[in-house]
N, C-alpha and C positions, 0 to 999 in steps of 0.2 A: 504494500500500500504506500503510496504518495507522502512526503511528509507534508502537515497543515501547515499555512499559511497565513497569515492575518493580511486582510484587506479593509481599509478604511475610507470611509467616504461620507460628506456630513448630506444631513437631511433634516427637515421642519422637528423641532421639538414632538409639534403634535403628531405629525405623519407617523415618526417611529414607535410613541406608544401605541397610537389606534393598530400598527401594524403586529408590536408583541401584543394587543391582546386578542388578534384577530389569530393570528400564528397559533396563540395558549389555544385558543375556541378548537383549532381544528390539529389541536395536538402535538405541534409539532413549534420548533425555535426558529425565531428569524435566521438564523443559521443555516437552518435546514433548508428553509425557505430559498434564502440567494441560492445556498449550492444546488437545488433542484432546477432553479431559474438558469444556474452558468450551466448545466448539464444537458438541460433542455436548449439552449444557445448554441453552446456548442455542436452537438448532434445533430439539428438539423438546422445549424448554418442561418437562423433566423431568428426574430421575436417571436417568442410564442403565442402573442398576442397582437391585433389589430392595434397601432399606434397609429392616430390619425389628430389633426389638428381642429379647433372647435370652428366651427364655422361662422360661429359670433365676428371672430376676428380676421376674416377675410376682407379683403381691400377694399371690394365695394360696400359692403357693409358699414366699414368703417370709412368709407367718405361718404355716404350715406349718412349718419349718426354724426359727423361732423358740420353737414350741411344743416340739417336738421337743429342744431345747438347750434349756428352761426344766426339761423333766422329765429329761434329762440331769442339771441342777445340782441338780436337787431330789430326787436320787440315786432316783425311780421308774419305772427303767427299769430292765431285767434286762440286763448287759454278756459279750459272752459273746467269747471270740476265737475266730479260723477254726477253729483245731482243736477248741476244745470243740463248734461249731457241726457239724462233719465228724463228729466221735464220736459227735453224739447224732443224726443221722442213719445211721449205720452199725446203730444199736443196733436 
């Protein structure tokens, strides 16, 4: 067998506890966990999982949402709150 290795890498405070207690839940150590993760990497050469980016922050989106907040600040846009919005569909 291989000698072990220490590997380090930092991560969110809160990421790493929810992850030891998600690990304990299904019985097994963050430990165990990465090495399943490099093993499954390894072998078949890929992510084992679908890594895809949110599509909130694609470009047009976000020059969308930018334009949107420029006519916001440039007060032409009509502000209406739920209830006046309810009311004037009632009407």
């Amino acid at each position: 067998m291989a000698q072990a290795v220490n590997v380090n890498f930092r991560m969110d405070e809160d990421l790493k506890k929810n992850m030891e207690q998600t690990c304990a839940e299904m019985g097994i150590t963050m430990t165990a966990a990465f090495t399943i993760f490099a093993k499954t990497v390894t072998r078949e050469k890929r992510i084992p999982f679908e890594v895809t980016a949110d599509p909130f922050f694609k470009a047009s989106n976000i020059k969308a949402l930018n334009e949107s907040l420029s006519q916001l600040q440039n007060g032409s846009v009509v502000v209406k709150t739920m209830e006046e919005l309810e009311a004037m569909a009632d009407e």
